[in-house]
PDB file with SEQRES, HELIX, SHEET and CRYST1 records, atoms N, CA, C and O in Angstrom:
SEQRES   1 A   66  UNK UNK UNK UNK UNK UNK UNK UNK UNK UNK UNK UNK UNK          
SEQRES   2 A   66  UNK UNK UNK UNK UNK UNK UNK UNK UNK UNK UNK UNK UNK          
SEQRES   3 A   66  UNK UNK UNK UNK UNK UNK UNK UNK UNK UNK UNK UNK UNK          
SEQRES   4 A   66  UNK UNK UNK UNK UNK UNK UNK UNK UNK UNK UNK UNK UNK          
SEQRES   5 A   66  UNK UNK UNK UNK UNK UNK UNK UNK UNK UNK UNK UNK UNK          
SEQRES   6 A   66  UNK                                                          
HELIX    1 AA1 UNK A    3  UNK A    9  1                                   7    
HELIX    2 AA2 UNK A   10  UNK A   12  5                                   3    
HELIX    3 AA3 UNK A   20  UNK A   27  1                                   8    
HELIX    4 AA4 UNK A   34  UNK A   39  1                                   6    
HELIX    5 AA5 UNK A   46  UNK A   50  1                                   5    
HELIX    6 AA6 UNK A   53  UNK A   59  1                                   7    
HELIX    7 AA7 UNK A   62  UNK A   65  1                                   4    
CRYST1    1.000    1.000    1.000  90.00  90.00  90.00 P 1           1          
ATOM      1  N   UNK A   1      -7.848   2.330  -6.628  1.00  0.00           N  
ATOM      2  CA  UNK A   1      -6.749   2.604  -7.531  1.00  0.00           C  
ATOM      3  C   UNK A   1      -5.966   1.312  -7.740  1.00  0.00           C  
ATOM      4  O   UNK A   1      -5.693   0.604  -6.771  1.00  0.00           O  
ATOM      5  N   UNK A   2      -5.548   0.941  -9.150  1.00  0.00           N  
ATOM      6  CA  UNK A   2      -4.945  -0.288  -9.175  1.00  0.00           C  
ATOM      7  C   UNK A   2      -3.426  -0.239  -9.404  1.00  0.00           C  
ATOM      8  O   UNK A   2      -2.977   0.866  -9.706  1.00  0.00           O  
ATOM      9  N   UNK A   3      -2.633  -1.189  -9.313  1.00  0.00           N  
ATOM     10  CA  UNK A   3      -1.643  -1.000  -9.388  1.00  0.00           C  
ATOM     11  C   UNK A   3      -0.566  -0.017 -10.468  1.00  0.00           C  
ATOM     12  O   UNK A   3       0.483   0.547 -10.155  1.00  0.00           O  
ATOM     13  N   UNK A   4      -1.157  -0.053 -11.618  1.00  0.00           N  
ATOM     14  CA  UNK A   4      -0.922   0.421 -12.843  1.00  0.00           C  
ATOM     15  C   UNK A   4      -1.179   1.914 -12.558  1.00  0.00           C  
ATOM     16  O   UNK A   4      -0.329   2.803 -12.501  1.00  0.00           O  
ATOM     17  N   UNK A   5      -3.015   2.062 -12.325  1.00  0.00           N  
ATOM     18  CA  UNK A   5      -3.189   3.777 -12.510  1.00  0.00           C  
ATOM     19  C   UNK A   5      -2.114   4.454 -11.015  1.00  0.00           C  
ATOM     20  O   UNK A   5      -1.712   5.615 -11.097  1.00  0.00           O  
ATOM     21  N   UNK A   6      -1.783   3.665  -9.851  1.00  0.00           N  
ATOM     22  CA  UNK A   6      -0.772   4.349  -8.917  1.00  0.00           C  
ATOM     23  C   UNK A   6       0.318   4.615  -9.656  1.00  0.00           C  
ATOM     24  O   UNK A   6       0.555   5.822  -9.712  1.00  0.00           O  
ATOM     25  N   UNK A   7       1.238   3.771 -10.377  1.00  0.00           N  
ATOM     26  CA  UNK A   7       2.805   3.610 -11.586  1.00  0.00           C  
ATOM     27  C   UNK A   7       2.263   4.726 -11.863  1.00  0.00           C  
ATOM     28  O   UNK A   7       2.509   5.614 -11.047  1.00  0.00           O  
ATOM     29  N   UNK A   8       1.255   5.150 -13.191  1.00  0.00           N  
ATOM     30  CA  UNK A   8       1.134   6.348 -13.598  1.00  0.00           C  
ATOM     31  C   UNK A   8       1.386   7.529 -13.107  1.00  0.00           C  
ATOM     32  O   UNK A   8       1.879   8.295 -13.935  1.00  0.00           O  
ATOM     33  N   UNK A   9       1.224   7.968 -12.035  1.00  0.00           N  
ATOM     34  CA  UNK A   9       0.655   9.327 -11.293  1.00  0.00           C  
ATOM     35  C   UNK A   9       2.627   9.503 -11.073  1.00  0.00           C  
ATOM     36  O   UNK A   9       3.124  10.623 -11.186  1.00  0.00           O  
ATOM     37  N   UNK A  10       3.338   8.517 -10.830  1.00  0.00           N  
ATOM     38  CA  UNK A  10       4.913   9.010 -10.564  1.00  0.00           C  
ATOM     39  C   UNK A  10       5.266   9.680 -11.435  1.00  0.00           C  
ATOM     40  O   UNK A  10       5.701  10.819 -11.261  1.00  0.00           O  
ATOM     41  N   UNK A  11       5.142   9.050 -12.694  1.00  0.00           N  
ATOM     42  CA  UNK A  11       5.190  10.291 -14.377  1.00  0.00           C  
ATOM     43  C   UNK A  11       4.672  11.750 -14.272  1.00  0.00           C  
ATOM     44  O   UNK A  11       5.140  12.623 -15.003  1.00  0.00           O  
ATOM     45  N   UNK A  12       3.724  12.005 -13.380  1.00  0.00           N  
ATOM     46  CA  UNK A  12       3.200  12.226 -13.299  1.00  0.00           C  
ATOM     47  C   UNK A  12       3.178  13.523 -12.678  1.00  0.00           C  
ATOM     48  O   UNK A  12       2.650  14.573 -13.044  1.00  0.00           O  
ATOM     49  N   UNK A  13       3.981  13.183 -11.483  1.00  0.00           N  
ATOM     50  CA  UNK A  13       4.831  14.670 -10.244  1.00  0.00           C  
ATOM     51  C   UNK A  13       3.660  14.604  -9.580  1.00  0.00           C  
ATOM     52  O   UNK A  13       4.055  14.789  -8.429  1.00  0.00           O  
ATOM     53  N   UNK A  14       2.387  14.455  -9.504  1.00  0.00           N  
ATOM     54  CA  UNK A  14       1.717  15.106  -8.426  1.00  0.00           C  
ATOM     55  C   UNK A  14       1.037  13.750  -8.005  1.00  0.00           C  
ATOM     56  O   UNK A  14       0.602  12.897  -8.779  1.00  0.00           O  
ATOM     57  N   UNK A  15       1.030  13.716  -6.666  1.00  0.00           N  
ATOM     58  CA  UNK A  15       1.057  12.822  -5.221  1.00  0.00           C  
ATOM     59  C   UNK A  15      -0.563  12.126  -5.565  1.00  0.00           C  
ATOM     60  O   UNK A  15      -1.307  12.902  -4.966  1.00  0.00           O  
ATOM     61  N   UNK A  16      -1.310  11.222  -6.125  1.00  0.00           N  
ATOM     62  CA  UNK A  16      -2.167  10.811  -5.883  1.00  0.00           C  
ATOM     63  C   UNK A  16      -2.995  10.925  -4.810  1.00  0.00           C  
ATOM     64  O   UNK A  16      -2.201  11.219  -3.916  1.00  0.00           O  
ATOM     65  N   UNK A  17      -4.347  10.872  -4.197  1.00  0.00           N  
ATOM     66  CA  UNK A  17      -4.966  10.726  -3.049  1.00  0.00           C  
ATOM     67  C   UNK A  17      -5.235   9.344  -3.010  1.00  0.00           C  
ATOM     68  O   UNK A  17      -5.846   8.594  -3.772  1.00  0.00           O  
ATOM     69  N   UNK A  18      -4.521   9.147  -1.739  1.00  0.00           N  
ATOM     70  CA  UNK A  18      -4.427   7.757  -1.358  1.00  0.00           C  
ATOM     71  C   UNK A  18      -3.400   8.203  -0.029  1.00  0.00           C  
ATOM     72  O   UNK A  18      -2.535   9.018   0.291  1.00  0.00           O  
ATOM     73  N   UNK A  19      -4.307   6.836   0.563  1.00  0.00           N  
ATOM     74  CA  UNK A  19      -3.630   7.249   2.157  1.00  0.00           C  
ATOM     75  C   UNK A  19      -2.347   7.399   2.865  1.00  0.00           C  
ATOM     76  O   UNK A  19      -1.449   6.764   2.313  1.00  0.00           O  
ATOM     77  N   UNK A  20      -1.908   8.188   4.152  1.00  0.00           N  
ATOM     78  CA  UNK A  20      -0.597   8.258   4.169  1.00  0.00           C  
ATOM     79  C   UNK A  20       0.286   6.920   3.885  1.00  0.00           C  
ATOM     80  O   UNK A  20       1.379   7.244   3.420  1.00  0.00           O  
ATOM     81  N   UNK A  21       0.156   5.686   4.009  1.00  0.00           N  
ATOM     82  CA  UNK A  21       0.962   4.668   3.945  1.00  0.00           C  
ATOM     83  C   UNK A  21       1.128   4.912   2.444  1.00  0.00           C  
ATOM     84  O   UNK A  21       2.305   5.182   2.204  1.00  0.00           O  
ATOM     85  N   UNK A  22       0.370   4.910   1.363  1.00  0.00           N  
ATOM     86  CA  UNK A  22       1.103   4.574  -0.054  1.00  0.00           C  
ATOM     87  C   UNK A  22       1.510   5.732  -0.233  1.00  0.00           C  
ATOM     88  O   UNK A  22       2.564   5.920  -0.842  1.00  0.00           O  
ATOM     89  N   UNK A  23       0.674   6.890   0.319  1.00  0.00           N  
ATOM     90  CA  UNK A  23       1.781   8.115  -0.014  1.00  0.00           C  
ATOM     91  C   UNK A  23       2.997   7.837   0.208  1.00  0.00           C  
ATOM     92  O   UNK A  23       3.766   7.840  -0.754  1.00  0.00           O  
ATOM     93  N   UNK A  24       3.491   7.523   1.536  1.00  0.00           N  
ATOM     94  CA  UNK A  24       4.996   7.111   2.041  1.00  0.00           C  
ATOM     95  C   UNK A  24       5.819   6.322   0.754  1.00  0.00           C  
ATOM     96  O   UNK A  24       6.989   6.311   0.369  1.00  0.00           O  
ATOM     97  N   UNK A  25       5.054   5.931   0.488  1.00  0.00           N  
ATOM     98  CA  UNK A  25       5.605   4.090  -0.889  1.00  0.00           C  
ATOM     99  C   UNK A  25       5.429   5.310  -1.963  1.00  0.00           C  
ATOM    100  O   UNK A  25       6.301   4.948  -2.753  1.00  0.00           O  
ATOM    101  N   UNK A  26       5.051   6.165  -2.371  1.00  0.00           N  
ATOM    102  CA  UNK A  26       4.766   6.893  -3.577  1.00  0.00           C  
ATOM    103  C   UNK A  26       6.223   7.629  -3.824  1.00  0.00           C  
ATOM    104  O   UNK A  26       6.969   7.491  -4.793  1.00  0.00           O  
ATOM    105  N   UNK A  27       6.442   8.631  -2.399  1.00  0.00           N  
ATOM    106  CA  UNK A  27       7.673   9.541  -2.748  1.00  0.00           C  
ATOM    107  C   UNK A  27       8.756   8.799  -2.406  1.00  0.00           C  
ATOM    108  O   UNK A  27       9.750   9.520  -2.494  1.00  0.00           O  
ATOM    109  N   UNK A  28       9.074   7.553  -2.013  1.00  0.00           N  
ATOM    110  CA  UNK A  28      10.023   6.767  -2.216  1.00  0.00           C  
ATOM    111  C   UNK A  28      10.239   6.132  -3.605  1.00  0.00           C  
ATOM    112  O   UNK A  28      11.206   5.521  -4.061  1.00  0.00           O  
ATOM    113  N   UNK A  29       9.426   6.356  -3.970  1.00  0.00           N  
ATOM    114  CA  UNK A  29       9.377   5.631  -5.491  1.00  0.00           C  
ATOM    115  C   UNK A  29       9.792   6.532  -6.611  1.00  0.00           C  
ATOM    116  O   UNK A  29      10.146   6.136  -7.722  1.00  0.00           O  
ATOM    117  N   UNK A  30       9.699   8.097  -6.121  1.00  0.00           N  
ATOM    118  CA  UNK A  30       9.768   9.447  -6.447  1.00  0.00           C  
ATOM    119  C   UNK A  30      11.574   9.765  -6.570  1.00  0.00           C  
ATOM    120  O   UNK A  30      12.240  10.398  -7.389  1.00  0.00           O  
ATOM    121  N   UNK A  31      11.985   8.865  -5.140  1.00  0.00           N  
ATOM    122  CA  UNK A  31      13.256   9.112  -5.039  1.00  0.00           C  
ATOM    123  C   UNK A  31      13.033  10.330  -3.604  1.00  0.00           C  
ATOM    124  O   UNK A  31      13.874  10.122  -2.730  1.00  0.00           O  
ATOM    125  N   UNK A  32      12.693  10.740  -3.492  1.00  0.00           N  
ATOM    126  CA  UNK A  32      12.558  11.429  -1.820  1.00  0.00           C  
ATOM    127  C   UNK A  32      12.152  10.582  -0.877  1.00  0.00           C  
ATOM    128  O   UNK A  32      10.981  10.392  -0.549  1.00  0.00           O  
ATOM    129  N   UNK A  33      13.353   9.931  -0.318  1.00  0.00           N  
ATOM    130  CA  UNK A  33      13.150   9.330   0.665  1.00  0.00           C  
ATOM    131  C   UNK A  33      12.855  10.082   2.145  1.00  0.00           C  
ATOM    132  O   UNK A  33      12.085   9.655   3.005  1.00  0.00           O  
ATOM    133  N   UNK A  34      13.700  11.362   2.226  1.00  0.00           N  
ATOM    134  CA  UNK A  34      12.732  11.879   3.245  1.00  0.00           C  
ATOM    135  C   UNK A  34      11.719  12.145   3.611  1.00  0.00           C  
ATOM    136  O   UNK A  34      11.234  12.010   4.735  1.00  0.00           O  
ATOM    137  N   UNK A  35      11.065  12.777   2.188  1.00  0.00           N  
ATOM    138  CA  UNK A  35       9.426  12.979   2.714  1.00  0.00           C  
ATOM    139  C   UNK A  35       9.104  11.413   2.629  1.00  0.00           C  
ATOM    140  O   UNK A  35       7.907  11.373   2.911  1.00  0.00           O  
ATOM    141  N   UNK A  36       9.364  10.614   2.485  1.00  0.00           N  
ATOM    142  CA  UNK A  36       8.858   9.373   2.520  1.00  0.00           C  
ATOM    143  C   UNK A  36       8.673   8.747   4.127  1.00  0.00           C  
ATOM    144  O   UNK A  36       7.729   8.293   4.774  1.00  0.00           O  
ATOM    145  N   UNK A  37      10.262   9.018   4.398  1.00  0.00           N  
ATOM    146  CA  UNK A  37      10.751   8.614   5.813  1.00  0.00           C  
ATOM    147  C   UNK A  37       9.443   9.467   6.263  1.00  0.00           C  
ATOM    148  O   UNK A  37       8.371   8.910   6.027  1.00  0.00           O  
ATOM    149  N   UNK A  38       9.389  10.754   6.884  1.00  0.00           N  
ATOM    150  CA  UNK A  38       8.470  11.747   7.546  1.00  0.00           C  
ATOM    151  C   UNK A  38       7.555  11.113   7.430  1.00  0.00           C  
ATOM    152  O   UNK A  38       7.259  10.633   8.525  1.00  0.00           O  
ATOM    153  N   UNK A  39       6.732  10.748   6.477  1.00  0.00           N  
ATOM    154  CA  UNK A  39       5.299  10.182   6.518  1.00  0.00           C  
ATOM    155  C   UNK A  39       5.416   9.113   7.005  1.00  0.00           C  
ATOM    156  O   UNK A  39       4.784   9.121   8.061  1.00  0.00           O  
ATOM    157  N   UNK A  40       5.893   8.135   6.828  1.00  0.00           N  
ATOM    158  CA  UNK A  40       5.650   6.645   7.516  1.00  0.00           C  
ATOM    159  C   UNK A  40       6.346   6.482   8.903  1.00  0.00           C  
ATOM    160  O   UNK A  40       6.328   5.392   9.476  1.00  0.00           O  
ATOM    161  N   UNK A  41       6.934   7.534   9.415  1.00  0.00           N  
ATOM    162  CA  UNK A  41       7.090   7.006  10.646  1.00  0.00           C  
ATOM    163  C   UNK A  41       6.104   8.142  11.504  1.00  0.00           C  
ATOM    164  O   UNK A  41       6.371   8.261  12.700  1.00  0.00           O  
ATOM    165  N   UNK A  42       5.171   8.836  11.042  1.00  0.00           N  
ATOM    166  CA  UNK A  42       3.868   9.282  11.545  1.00  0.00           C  
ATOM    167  C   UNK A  42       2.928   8.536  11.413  1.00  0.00           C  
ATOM    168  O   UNK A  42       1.870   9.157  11.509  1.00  0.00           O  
ATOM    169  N   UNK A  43       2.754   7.068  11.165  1.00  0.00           N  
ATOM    170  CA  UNK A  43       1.766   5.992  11.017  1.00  0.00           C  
ATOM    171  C   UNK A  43       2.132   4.959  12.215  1.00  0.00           C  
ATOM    172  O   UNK A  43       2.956   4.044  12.197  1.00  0.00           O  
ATOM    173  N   UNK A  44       1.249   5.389  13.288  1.00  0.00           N  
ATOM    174  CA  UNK A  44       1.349   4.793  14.153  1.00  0.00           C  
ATOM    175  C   UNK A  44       0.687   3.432  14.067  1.00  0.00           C  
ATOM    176  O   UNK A  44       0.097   3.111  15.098  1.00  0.00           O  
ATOM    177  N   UNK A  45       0.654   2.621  13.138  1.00  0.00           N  
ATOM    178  CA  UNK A  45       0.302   0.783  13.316  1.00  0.00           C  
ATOM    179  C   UNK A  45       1.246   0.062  12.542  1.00  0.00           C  
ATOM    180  O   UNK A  45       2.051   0.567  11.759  1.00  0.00           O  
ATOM    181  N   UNK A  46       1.143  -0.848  12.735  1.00  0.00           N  
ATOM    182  CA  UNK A  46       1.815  -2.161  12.169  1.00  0.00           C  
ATOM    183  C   UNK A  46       2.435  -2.051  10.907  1.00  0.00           C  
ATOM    184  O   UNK A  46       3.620  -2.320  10.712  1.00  0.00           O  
ATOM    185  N   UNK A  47       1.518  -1.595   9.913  1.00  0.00           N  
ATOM    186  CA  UNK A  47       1.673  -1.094   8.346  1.00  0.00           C  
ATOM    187  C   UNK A  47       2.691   0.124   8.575  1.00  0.00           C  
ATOM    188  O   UNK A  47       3.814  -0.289   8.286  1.00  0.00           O  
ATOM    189  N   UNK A  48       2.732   1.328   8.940  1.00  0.00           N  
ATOM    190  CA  UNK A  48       3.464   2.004   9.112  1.00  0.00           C  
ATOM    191  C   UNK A  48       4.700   1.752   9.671  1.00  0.00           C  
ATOM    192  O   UNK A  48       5.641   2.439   9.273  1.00  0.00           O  
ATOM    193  N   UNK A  49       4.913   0.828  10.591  1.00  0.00           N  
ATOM    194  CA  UNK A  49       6.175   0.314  11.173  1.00  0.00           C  
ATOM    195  C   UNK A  49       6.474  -0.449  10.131  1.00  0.00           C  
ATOM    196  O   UNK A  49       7.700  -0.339  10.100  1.00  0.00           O  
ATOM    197  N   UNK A  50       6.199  -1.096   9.324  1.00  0.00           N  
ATOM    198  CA  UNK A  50       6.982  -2.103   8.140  1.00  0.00           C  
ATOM    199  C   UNK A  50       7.556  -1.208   6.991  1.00  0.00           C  
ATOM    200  O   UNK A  50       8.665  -1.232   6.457  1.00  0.00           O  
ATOM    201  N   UNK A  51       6.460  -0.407   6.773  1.00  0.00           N  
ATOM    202  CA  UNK A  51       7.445   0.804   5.486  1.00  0.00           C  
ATOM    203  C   UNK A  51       8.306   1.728   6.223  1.00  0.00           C  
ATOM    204  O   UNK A  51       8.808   2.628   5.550  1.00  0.00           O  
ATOM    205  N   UNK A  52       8.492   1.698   7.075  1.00  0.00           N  
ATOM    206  CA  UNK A  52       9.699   2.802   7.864  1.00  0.00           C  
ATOM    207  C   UNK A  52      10.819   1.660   8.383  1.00  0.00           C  
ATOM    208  O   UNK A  52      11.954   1.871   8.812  1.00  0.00           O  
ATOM    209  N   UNK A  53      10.290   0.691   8.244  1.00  0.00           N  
ATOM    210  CA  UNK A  53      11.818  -0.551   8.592  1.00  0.00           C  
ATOM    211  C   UNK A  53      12.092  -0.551   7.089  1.00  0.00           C  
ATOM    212  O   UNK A  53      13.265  -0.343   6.780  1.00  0.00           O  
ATOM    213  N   UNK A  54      11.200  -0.753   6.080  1.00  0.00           N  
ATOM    214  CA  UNK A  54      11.622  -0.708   4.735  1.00  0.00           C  
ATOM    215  C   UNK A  54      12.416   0.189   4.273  1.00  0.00           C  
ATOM    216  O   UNK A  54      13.545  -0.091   3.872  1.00  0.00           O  
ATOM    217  N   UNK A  55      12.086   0.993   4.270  1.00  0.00           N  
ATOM    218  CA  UNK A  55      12.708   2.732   3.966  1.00  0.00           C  
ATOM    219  C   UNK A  55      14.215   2.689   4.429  1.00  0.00           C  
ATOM    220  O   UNK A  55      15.076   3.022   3.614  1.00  0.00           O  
ATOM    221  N   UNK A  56      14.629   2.232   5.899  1.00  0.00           N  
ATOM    222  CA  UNK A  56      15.630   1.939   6.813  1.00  0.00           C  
ATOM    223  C   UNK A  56      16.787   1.096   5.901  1.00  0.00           C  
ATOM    224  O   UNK A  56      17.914   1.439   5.542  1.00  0.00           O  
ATOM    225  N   UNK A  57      15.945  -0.282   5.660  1.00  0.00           N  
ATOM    226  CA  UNK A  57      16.940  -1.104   5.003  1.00  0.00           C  
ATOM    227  C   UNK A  57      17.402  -0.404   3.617  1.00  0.00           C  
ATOM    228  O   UNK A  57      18.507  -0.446   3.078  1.00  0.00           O  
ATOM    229  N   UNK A  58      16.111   0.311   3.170  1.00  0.00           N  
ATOM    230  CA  UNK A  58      16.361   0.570   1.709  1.00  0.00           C  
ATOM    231  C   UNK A  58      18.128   1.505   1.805  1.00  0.00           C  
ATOM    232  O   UNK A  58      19.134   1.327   1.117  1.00  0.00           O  
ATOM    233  N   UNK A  59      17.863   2.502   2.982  1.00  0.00           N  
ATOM    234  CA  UNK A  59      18.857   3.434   3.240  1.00  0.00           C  
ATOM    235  C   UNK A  59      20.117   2.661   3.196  1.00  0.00           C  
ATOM    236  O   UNK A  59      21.054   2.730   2.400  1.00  0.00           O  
ATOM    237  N   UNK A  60      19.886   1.740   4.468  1.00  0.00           N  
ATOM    238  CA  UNK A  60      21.237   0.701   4.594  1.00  0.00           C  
ATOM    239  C   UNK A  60      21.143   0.761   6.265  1.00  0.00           C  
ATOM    240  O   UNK A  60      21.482  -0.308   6.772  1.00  0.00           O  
ATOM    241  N   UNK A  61      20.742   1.816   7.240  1.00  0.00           N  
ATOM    242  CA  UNK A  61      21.097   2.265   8.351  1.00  0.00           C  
ATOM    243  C   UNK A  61      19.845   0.410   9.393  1.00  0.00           C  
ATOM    244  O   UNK A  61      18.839   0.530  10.091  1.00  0.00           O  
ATOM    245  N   UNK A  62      20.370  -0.548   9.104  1.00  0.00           N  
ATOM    246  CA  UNK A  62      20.063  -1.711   9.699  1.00  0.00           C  
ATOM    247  C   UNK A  62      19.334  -1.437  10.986  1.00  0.00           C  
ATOM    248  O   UNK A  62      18.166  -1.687  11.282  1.00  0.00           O  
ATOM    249  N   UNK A  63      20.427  -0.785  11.780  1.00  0.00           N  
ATOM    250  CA  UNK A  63      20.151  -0.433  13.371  1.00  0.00           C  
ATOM    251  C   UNK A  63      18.005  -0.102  13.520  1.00  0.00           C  
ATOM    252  O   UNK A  63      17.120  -0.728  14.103  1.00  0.00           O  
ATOM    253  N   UNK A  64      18.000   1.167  12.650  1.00  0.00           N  
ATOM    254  CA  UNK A  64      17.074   2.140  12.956  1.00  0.00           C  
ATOM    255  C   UNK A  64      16.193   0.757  11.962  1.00  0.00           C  
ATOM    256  O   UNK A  64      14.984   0.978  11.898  1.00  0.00           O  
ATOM    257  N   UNK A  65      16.608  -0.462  11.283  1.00  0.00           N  
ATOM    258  CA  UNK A  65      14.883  -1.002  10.450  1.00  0.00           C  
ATOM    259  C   UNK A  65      14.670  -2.021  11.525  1.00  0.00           C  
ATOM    260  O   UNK A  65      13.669  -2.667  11.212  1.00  0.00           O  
ATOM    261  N   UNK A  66      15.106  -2.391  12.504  1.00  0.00           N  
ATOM    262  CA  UNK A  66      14.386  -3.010  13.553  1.00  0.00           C  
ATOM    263  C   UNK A  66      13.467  -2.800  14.049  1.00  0.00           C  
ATOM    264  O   UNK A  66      13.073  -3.534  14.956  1.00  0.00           O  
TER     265      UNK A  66                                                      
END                                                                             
């Protein structure tokens, strides 16, 4: 999926298949940051710890994007 046909699918309302990490990046992009939050901090690697510090800052709550 390229960058463009992912943009599309937000118009779109329904969640692309693509793995939990861009899901996480999808419904943040959606504006539901919770289901966003929920999914990426169930991604236990490296990638998952960077979009849930992201998500954090995006919020503002600094403490919890460490």
């Amino acid at each position: 999926m390229t960058l463009a046909e992912f943009q599309s699918t937000l118009a779109a309302g329904v969640p692309p298949d693509v793995p939990p990490l861009l899901l996480s990046l999808w419904y943040d992009a959606r504006g539901d940051w919770d289901r966003a939050h929920t999914i990426a901090q169930d991604i236990e690697d490296e990638h998952g710890s960077l979009v849930h510090a992201y998500l954090h800052r995006k919020e503002g709550d600094l403490g919890n994007a460490g």
